[in-house]
N, C-alpha and C positions, 0 to 999 in steps of 0.2 A: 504494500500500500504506500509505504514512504518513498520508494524509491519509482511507481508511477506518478505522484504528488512532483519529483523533483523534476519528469521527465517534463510532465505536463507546464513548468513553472519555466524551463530553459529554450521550451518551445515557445512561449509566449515572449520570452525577450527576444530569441531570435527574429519571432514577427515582428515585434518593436522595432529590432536593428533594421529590419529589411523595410519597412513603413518608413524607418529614417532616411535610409537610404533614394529611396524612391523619391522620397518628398525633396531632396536636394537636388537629385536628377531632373525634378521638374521645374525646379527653381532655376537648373543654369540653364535646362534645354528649351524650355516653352516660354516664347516671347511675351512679353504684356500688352499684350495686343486689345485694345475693347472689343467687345461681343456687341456688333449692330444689331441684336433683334430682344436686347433686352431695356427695359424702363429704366432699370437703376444703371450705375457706371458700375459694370463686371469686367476683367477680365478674361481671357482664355485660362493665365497660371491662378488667379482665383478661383476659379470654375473647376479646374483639374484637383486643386491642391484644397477642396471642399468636397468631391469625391471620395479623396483619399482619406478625410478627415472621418468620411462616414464609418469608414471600413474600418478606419483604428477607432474608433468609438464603438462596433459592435462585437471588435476583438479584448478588448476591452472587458466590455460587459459581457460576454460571453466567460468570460475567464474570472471575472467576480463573481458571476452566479456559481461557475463550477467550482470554486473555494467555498462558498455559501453551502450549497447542495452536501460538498464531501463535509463540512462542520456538524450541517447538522445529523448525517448518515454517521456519523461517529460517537454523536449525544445517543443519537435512538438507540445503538447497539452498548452502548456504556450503560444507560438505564436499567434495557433489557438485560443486561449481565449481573447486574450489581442486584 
């Protein structure tokens, strides 16, 4: 159990490192160019780099809830033992 907990936690930084990665790649490669078919002033590297934002926010939460999930799977079976 501890050592899939450490697997799942090294996996999640690596996401991290490669989401940083990517967002720097976007930063030097994609021009700041404005988007003509929007009302506010966006972007093209705003646009992209609010994508990616999405994806590290549901990797994110996806990874808090499975810390969440295994906590409390460890109380229920501590209870039931005790």
């Amino acid at each position: 159990m501890q050592q899939m907990m450490m697997d799942q936690q090294k996996k999640f930084y690596v996401a991290m490192a490669m989401y940083g990665a990517l967002g720097l790649l976007i930063w030097l490669t994609i021009d700041n160019i404005p988007l003509p078919f929007t009302a506010v002033h966006l972007t093209l590297r705003q646009l992209t780099l609010g994508i990616l934002g999405v994806f590290v926010l549901q990797t994110v939460l996806h990874w808090r809830v499975g810390k969440m999930r295994e906590g409390a799977t460890k109380r229920f079976f501590k209870d039931r033992l005790d």
